[in-house]
C-alpha positions in Angstrom: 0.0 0.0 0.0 2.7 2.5 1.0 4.4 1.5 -2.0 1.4 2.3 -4.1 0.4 5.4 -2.6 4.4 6.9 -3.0 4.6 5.9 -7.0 1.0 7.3 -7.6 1.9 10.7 -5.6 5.3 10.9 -7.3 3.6 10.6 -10.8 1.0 13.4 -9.7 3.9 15.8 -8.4 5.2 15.5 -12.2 1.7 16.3 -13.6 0.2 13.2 -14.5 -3.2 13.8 -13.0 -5.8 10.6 -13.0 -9.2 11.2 -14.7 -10.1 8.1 -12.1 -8.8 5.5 -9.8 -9.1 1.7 -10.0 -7.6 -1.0 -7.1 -7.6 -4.4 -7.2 -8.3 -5.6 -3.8 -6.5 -4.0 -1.0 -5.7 -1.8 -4.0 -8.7 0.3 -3.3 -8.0 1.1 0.2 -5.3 2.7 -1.7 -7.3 4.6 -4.2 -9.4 5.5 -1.0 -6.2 7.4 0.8 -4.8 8.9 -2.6 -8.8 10.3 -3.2 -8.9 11.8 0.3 -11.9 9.1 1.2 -9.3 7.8 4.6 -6.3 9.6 5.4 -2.8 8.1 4.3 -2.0 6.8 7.9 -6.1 5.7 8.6 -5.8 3.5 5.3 -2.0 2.2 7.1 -3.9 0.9 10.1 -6.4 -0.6 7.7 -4.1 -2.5 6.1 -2.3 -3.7 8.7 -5.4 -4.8 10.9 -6.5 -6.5 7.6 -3.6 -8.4 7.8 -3.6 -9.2 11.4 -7.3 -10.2 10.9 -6.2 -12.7 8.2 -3.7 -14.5 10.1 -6.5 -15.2 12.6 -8.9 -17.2 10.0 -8.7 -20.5 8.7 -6.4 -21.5 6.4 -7.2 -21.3 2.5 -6.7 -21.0 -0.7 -7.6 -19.2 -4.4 -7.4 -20.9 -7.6 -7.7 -19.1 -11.0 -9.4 -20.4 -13.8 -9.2 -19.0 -17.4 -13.2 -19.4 -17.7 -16.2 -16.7 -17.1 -18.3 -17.1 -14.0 -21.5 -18.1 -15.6 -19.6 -21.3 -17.0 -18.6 -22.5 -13.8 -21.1 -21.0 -11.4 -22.8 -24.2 -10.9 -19.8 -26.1 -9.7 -18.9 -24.0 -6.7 -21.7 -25.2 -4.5 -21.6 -24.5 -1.0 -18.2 -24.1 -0.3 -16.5 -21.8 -2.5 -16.8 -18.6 -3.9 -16.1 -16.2 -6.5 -13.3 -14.2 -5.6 -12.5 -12.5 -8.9 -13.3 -11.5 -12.1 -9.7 -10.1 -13.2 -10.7 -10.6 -17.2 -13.4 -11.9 -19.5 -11.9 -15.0 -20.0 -9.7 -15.2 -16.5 -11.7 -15.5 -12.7 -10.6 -16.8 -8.8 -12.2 -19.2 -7.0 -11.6 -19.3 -3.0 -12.1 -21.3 -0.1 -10.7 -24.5 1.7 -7.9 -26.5 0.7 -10.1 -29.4 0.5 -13.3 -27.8 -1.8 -10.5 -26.5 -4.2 -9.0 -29.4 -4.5 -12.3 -31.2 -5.7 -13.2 -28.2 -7.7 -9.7 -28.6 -9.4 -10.6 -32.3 -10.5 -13.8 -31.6 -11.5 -12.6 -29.1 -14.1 -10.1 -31.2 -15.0 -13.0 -34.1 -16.4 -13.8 -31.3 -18.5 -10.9 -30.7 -19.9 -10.0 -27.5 -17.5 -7.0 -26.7 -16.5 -6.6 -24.3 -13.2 -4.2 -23.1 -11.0 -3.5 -22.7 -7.5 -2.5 -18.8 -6.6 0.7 -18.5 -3.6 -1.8 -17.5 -1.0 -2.5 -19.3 1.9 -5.8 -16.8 2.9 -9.4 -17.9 0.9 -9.4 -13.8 0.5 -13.1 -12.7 -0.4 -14.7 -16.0 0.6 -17.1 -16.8 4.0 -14.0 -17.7 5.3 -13.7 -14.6 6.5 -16.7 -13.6 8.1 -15.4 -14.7 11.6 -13.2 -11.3 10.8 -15.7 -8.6 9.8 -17.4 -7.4 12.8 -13.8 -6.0 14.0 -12.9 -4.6 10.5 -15.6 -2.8 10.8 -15.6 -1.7 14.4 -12.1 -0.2 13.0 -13.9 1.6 10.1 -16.7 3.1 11.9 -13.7 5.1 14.1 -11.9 6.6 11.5 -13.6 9.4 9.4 -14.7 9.2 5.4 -14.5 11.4 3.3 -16.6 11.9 -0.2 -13.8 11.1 -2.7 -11.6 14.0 -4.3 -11.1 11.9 -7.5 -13.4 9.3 -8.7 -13.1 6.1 -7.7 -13.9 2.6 -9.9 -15.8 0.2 -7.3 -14.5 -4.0 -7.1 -18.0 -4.0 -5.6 -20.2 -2.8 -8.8 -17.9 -2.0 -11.4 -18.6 1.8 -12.0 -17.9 4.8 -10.1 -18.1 4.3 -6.1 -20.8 6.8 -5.2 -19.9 9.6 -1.9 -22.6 7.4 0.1 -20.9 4.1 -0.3 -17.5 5.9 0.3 -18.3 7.2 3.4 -20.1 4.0 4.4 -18.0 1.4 7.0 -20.5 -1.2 5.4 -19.3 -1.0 2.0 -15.4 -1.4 3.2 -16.8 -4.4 5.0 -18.8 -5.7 1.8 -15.7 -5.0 -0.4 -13.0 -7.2 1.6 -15.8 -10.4 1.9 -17.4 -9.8 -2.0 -16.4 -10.6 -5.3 -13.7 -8.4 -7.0 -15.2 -7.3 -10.4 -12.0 -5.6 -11.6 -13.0 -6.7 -15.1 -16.2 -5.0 -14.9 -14.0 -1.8 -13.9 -11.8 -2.1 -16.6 -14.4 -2.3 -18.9 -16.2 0.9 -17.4 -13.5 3.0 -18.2 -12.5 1.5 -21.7 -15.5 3.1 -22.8 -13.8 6.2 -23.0 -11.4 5.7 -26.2 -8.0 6.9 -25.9 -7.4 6.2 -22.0 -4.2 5.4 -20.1 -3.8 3.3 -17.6 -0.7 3.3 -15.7 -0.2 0.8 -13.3 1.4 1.7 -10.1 2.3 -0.4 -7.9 5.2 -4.2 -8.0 4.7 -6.4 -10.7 2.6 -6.0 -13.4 -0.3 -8.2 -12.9 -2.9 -5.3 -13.2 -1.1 -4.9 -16.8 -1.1 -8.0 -17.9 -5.3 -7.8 -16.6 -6.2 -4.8 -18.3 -4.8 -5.5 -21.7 -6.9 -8.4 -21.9 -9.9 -6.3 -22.7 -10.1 -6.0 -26.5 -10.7 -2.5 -26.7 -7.3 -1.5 -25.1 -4.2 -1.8 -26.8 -0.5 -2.5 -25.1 0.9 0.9 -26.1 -2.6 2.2 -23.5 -1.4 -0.1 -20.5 2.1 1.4 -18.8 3.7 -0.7 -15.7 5.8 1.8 -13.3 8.4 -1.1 -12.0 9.9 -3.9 -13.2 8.7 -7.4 -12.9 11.4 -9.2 -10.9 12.4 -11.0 -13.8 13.4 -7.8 -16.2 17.0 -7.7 -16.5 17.0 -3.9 -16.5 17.0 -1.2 -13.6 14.2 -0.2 -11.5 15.7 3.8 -12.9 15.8 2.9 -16.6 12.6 0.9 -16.6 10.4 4.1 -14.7 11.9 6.4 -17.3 11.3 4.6 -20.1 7.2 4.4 -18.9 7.7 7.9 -18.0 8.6 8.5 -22.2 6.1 6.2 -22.8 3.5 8.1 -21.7 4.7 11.3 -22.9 4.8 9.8 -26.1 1.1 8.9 -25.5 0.0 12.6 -25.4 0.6 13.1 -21.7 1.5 16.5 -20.5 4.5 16.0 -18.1 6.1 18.8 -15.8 9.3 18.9 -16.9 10.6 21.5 -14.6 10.2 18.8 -11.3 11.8 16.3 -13.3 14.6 18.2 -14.3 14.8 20.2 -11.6 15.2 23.6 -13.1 18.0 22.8 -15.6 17.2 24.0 -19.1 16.8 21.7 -21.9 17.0 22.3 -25.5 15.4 19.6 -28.5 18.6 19.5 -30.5 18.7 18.3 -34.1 20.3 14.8 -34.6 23.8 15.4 -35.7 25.4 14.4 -39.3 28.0 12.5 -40.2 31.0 15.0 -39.8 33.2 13.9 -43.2 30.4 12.8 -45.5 27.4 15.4 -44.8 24.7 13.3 -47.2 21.1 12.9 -46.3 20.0 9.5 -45.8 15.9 10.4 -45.4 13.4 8.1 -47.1 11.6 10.5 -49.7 8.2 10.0 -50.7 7.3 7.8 -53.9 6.0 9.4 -56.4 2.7 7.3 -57.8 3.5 7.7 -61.7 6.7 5.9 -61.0 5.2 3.2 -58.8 2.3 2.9 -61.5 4.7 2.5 -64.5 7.7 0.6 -62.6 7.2 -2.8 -63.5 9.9 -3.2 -60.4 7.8 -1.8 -58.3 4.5 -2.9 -59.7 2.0 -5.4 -57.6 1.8 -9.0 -58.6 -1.8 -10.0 -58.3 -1.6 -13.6 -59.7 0.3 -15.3 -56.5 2.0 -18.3 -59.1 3.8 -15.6 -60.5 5.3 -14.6 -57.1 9.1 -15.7 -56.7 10.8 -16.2 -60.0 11.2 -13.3 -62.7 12.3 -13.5 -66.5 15.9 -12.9 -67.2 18.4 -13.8 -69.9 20.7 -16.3 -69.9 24.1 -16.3 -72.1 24.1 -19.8 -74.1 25.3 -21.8 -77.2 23.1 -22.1 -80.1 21.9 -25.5 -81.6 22.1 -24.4 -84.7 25.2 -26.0 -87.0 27.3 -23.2 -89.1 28.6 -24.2 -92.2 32.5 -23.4 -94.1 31.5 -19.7 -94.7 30.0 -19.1 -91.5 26.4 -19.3 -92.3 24.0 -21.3 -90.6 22.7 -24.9 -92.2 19.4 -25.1 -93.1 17.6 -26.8 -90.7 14.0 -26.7 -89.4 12.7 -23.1 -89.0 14.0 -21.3 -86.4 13.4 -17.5 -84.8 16.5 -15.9 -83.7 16.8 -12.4 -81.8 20.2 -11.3 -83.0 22.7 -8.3 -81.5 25.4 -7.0 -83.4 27.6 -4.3 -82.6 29.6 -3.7 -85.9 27.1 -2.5 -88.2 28.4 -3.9 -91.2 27.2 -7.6 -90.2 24.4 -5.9 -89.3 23.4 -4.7 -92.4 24.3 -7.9 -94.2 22.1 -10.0 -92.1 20.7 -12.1 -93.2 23.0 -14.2 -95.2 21.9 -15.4 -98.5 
């Protein structure tokens, strides 16, 4: 959370402003401090009792499964539940050890595969319901705020209203429902041209986004390195700091830079051979009456050309040097001395 809330105000000091905030999980709690719903150290003790409050349950599990609620909903029964809808095609079952593990062979007589997620907490499952009376007895100290920037709710999937914000019940609802980050996602897609910068380790929220098929990867921006990027933590945030400029983002260059001037500089020629190398436009009559350049439509004739080939006639030359008559023959003949030329052909 602290790590969130630090990269999201760092990118806000250098001008990147959020039309709206989205959290995945504890995320929100996140998006709640950075919108002024909690205060920065409220939303610390949040977090941390959260996690106190999960060491306390029973232990549990998540599984993912690259499948849509409605095709599954029928198998969960009455000990497991939806968890997460992280994509259209990608959602989290949790509860017990035991009930995954049936659910795991079950989809597997289909033909399913799943996976088990590194958790050890059935996170927004009744598992937790021992907990929530004293998450919310936390909550119902600290003071709400309406929030300052819009928030996207896991809880309905559009923007969380001032009532809900200020609400301990929603809070409560949020850590034991269903995370409907798809649904999110999808919300704000509906805006073309958005940009969603990730902020926060990892890139899983990245790799969740650009599943929706109206986004593109050049719209979805990580702001640190997955552990497994052979690069800097430095060179990587710069490079989604360009990126992002280069996406039509106004940046405040005088923080980054911290005052010094810069200057756009043309690139620099070749200092002994000053010759322009730039690609100049075609010009369509040439392209149209190139046969070089000219667009092969039948696809047999793609690969091979015509081209002439120096060799030996069959044709036998008599004493004087003219040919025997033979079967007739067409010959394409060139001459340079235009004396044989002229005397071609022999009687």
């Amino acid at each position: 959370m602290i790590t969130e809330y630090a990269l999201a105000q760092l990118w806000m000091s250098w001008g990147v402003q959020p039309a709206a905030l989205i959290g995945h999980s504890m995320g929100e709690n996140t998006a709640a401090a950075l919108a002024g719903v909690m205060s920065f150290e409220d939303c610390i003790g949040l977090v941390h009792l959260r996690g106190q409050l999960f060491d306390t349950v029973p232990a549990g599990g998540m599984l993912s499964i690259e499948l849509p609620p409605a095709d599954f909903a029928d198998e969960l029964g009455d000990d497991l539940d939806l968890a997460a809808v992280n994509a259209p095609m990608l959602s989290v079952v949790s509860g017990s050890d035991a009930a995954l593990d049936a659910f795991a062979v079950r989809m597997k007589a289909k033909g399913i595969e799943t996976q088990r997620i590194a958790i050890s907490i059935a996170a927004h499952s009744r598992m937790l319901e021992p907990i929530l009376g004293r998450f919310r007895d936390y909550l119902a100290r600290i003071r709400l705020n309406a929030p300052q920037i819009p928030i996207i709710s896991n809880r309905s999937g559009v923007v969380l209203t001032d009532a809900e914000a200020m609400d301990p019940d929603y809070w409560v609802a949020h850590l034991r429902g269903t995370v409907r980050f798809a649904d999110g996602i999808d919300h704000l897609a509906r805006v073309p041209g958005r940009i969603f910068l990730e902020v926060g380790p990892g890139r899983a929220m990245k790799v969740m986004a650009q599943s929706h098929p109206a986004l593109t990867s050049n719209q979805v921006i990580s702001t640190l390195r997955h552990r497994d990027h052979a690069v800097g933590d430095d060179v990587y945030f710069m490079l989604g700091l360009a990126r992002i400029w280069a996406a039509g983002v106004a940046i405040d260059w005088d923080q980054i830079w911290g005052g010094i001037q810069r200057r756009r500089l043309s690139l620099p020629g070749y200092q002994f051979q000053r010759k322009r190398y730039f690609i100049e436009q075609s010009r369509p009559e040439i392209a149209a009456t190139s046969d070089e350049l000219a667009r092969i439509e039948d696809p047999a004739d793609w690969g091979w050309r015509p081209a002439w080939r120096l060799a030996g006639t069959d044709v036998e030359i008599g004493a004087e040097g003219r040919p025997v008559a033979t079967d007739k023959k067409s010959f394409l003949i060139f001459m340079d001395d235009p004396v044989w030329a002229s005397a071609w052909p022999p009687a």
